[in-house]
N, C-alpha and C positions, 0 to 999 in steps of 0.2 A: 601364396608362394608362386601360385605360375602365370607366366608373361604371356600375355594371350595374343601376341605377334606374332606365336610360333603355333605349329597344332601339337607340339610336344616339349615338354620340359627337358627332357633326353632321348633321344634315337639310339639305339643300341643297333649294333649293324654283324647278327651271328649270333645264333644261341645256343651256343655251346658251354661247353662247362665256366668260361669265360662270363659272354656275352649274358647268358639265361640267370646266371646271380646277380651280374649289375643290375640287370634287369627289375628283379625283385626288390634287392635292396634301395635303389632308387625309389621305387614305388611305397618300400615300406617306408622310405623318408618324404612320402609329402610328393614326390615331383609327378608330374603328369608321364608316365612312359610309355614309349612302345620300342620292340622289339622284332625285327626286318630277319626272317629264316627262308631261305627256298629251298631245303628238305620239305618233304609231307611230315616230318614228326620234330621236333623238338630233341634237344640235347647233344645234337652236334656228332663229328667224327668219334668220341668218346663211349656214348650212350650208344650209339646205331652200330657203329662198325668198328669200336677201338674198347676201349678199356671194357668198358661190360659184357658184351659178347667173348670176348678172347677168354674172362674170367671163368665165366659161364664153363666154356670149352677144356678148362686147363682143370677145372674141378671135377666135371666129367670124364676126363682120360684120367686122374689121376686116381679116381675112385676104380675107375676099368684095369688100371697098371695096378694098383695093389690087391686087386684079387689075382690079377692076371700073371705078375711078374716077380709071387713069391712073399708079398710079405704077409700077404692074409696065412700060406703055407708056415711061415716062422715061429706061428702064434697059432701053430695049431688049427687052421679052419681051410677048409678045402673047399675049393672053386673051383668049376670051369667055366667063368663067363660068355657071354658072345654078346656082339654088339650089334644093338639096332641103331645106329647111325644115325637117322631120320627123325628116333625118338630124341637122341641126342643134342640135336639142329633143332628140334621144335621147345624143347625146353629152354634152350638157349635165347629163342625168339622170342619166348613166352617172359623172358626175364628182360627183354630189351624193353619191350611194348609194356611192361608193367612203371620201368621209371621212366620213358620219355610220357606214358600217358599221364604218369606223377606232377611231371613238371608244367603241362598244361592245365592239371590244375591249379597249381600252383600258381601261374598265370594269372588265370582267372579270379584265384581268392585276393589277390594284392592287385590287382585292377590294370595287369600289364598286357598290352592292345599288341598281338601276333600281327603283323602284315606279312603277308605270307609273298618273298618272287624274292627277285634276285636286285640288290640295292647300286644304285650307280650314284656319284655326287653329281650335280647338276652345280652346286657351290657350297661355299662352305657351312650354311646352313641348311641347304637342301638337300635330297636325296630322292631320285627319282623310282619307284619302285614299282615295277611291272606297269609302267605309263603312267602312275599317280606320283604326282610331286609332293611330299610328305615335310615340311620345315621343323625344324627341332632348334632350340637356344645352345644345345651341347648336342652333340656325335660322337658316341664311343666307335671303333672300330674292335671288332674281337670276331674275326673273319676265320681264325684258327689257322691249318695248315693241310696243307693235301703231300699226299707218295711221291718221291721223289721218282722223274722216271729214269732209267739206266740204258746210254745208248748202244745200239745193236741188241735191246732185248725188249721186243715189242708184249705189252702187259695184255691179256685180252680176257678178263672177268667171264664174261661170257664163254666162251669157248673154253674153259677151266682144265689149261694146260700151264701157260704160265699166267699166276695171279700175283696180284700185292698185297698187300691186307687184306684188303676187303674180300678179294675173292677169298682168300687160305681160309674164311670166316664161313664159307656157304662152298666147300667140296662136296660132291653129294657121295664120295666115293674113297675110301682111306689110298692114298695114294701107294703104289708100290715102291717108289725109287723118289721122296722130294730134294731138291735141292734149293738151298734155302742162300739167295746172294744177301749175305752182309749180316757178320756176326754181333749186331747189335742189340737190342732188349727184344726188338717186334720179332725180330727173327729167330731169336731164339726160342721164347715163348711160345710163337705157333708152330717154332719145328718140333716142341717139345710136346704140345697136344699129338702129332701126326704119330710123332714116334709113339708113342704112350698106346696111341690106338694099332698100330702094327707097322704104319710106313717105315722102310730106309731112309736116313736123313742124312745127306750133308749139307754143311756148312762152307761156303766160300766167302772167306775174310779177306781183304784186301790189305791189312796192317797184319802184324806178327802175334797179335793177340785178340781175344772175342770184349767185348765190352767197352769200347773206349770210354773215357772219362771216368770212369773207376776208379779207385785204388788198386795200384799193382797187385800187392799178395791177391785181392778177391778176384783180379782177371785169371793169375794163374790158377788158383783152387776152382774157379770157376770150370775154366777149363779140362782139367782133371776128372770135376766130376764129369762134367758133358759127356767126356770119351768116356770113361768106367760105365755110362750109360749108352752106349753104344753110338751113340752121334760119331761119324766122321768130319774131321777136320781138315778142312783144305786154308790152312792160316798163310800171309803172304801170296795169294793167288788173286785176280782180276778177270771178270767174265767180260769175252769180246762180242760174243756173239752168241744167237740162238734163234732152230730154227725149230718148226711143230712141223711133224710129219705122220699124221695119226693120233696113236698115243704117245709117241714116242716123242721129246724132246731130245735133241743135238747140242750140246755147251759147248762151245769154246773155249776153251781158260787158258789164261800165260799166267807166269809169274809175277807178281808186280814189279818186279823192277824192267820187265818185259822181257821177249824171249821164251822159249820151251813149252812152244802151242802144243797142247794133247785137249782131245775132246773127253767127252761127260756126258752117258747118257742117262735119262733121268724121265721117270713117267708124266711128273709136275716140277714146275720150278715156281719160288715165291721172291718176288723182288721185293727185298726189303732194306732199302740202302738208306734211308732215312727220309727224312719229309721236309719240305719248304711253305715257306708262308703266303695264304691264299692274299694275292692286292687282284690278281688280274680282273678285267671286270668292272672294278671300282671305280675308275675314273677321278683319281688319287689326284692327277694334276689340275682338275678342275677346281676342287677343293684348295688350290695351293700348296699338293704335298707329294714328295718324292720318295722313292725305297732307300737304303743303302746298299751295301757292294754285296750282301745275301738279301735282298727282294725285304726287307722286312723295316718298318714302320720306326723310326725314329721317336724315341722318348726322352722328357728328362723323369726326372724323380715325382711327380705327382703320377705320371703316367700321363703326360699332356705334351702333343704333336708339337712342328714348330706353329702350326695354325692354333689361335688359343681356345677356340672352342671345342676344337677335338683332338680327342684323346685315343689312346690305345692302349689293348691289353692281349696276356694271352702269346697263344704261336705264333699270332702276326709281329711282334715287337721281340727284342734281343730279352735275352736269356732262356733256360732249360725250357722244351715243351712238353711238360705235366699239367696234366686237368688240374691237380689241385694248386698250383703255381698260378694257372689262372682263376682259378677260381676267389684265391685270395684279393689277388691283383682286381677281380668282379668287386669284391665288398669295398676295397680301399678307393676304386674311381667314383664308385657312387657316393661313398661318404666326400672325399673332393670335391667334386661336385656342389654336392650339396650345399656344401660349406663348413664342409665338418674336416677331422685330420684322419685321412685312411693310407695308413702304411701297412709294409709288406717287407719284412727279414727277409731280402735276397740269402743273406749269408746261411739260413738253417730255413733251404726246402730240400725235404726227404726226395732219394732215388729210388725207385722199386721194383727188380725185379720179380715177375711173379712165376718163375720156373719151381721144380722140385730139386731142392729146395731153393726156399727165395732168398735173393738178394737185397740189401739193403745200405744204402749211405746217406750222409749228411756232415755238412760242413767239407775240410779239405781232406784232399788226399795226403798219403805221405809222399808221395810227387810234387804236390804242391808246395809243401811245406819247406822241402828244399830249395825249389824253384824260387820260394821268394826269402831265401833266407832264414824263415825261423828256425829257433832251435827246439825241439820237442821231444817227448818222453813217450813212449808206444807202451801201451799194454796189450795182450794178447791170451783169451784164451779159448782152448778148442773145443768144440761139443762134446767130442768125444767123453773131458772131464765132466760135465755136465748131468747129474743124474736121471731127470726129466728124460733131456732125450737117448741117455743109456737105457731108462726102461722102457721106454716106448721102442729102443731097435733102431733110432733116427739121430744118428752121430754124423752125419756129413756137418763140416763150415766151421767157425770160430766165430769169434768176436775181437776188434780191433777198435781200441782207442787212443787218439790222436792227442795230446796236450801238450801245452805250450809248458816248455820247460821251467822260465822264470815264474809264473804264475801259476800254472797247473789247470787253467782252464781250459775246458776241453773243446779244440779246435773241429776233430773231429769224428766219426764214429763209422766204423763198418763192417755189415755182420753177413756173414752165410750160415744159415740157419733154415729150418721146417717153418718157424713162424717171426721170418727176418723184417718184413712188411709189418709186422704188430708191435715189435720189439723195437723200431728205429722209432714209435711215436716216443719214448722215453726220453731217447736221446735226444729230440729235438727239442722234449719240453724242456732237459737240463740246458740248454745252448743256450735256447729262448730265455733263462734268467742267470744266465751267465759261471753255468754250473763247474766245479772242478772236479777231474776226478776224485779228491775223498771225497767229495758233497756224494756223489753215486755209491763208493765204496761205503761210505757210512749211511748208505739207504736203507731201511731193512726192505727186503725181498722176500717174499712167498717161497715157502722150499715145498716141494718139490717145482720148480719152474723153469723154464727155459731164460726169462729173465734173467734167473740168477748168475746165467754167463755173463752179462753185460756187468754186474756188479763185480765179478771175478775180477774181469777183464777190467774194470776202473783199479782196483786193488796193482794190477798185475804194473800199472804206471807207475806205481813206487818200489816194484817187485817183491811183494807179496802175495798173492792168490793163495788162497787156502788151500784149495783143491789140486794144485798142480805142483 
């Protein structure tokens, strides 16, 4: 199978959640690979300083909050914890270093060649990597995405006064006062570790509500709970400026629509206003390839650049940026590739908040649904009815499902819930075979479960629920 004109059958360019399964997957089909990283570790933004780390962190405080904040007291069991912070950070690390050392092996058992430095195109089949010129017959791109930065608020990791992710990921210090710019997923999640461990938190939102792209009811309940949990909300506000003066941080904030400057002071601030797609570096036009009007990698439906040997996946190209979105988008290039048929249901990838409690959707909003006309049937139902989390003491969120009125198929699904991230695998498998809501209502369900709201909640689309 492989063309020996080239020293690879495919170049993967980023090993991140993306890039690290093409990788493999190509390899387990036969092709000669390697895979171009300049981290020291494997796994990308994800693995090192996003999704596993944060999880890590969010499990820790939450384990700290409920000794700490009353529910172990509800149930009878008495605590005064205290926290060793450092234990906490070193657990954390101990769990990062367990799967990026995973995926080098992983590497290694599937025959996939790490070139370790930073990849520039020399041409469309070339790629020159820490001064070695590397040829490949196919070039993935899956470079992922980096912090966006926000001007007049200089980030500085190091000096861990104002961070972005990464730093909020290694404070060595529970902050007294964080403010947290941009009510999005990242920001909310690490405001909610700081809180959990004792910080003051707020939030400056620059739109009128926290979550965008959401489903409306789950931004407001969202919200609701946030504050019931002591988060400050500065919703509609915009940060101009900020200066470090010791420990002390100085905010700036207007309104958004601008006007009625008042400062904000604050021990730590986390800039988290979202992320853009890494091209810089790359030498994108050498290869004959340009960004679009957000920096990011042009595709059609295979996942194949206008150049036809390379391809993109991942944060670098248009749509949501989730590990497991690219991850998918990893299996389906390499089977392409190959020569085989590797797709990807844009239309049913899961959203996940991982707050207390977490958030979860897939498919459209009820935003959406108007937006493009259809006509559709909501069912709704609350935790609260829910027996599972009645005796667990865990009634925050509902269940919301979306279906198309003439048919009943379910467009789409979205839950606040303790276990909303486990619960939305369901809904995606129904989507994935084109499920209605009776197909769910006439699911049987495990009682006592948390599940069983999501079956409620299908019922609740013809107005029925049993429990409510």
């Amino acid at each position: 199978m492989a063309d020996h004109s080239y020293d690879y059958d495919v170049l993967i360019i980023g090993a991140g959640p993306g890039g690290y399964v093409a990788a493999i997957r190509a390899a387990q089909l036969g092709l000669k690979t390697a895979c171009v990283e300049s981290r020291a570790t494997l796994g990308g933004t994800c693995l090192n300083v996003g999704c596993i780390p944060s999880k890590a962190l969010l499990h820790g405080s939450e384990l700290f909050d409920e000794a700490a904040g009353g529910h172990f007291a509800t149930w009878g069991i008495t605590a005064t914890p205290t926290l060793d912070l450092g234990k906490m950070m070193a657990e954390k690390t101990k769990a990062v270093g367990e799967l990026t050392g995973g995926i080098e092996f992983l590497f290694k058992k599937n025959k996939v060649t790490w070139l370790k430095g930073h990849a520039a195109f020399e041409d469309a089949h070339t790629v020159n990597v820490g001064g070695e010129k590397v040829t490949a017959k196919d070039i993935v791109i899956a470079t992922g995405s980096s912090v966006t930065p926000l001007p007049g608020v200089t980030v500085d990791n190091a000096g861990k006064r104002i961070v972005d992710s990464t730093g909020a990921l290694e404070l060595d210090e529970v902050p007294e006062h964080l403010v947290v710019i941009g009510g999005g997923v990242i920001g909310l999640e690490l405001g909610s570790v700081w809180r959990r461990l004792g910080a003051k938190v707020t939030v400056v939102e620059f739109l009128d509500q926290l979550l965008p792209g959401l489903d409306g009811d789950v931004r407001k309940e969202a919200g609701k709970i946030f504050k019931k949990q002591g988060m400050n909300m500065m919703l509609g506000h915009k940060v101009t400026g900020a200066k470090v003066d010791g420990k002390t941080v100085t905010l700036t904030i207007e309104k958004a629509a601008g006007g009625d400057e008042q400062t904000l002071e604050a021990s730590h601030v986390l800039v988290a206003i979202g992320r853009r797609p890494n091209t810089e570096g790359l030498a994108l036009d050498k290869a004959g390839l340009t960004v679009n009007a957000r920096g990011q990698v042009e595709i059609d439906h295979d996942f194949r650049t206008a150049v036809p040997n390379i391809w993109g996946i991942g944060d670098v190209v248009p749509g949501p940026m989730l590990a497991h979105k690219a991850e998918d988008e990893g299996i389906a290039v390499a089977e392409n590739i190959a020569g085989l048929t590797g797709i990807v249901n844009h239309d049913v990838i899961p959203n996940v908040v991982y707050t207390a409690p977490e958030i979860a959707g897939v498919g459209i909003t009820e935003e959406q649904a108007k937006e493009r006309g259809l006509s559709v049937n909501i069912g709704k139902f609350p935790m609260m009815a829910n027996s599972r989390a009645k005796a667990n003491r865990d009634t925050d969120g509902f269940v919301k499902v979306i279906a198309d009125a003439e048919t009943d198929r379910v467009l789409g699904v979205w839950i606040i819930a303790s276990l909303a991230g486990s619960m939305i695998a369901e809904a995606c498998v129904a989507m994935e075979f084109g499920a209605t809501s009776e197909d769910i209502a006439y699911t049987c369900h495990a009682h006592p479960t948390h599940a069983e709201a999501l079956k409620e909640a299908a019922m609740a689309v013809t107005g029925k629920p049993i429990h409510m």
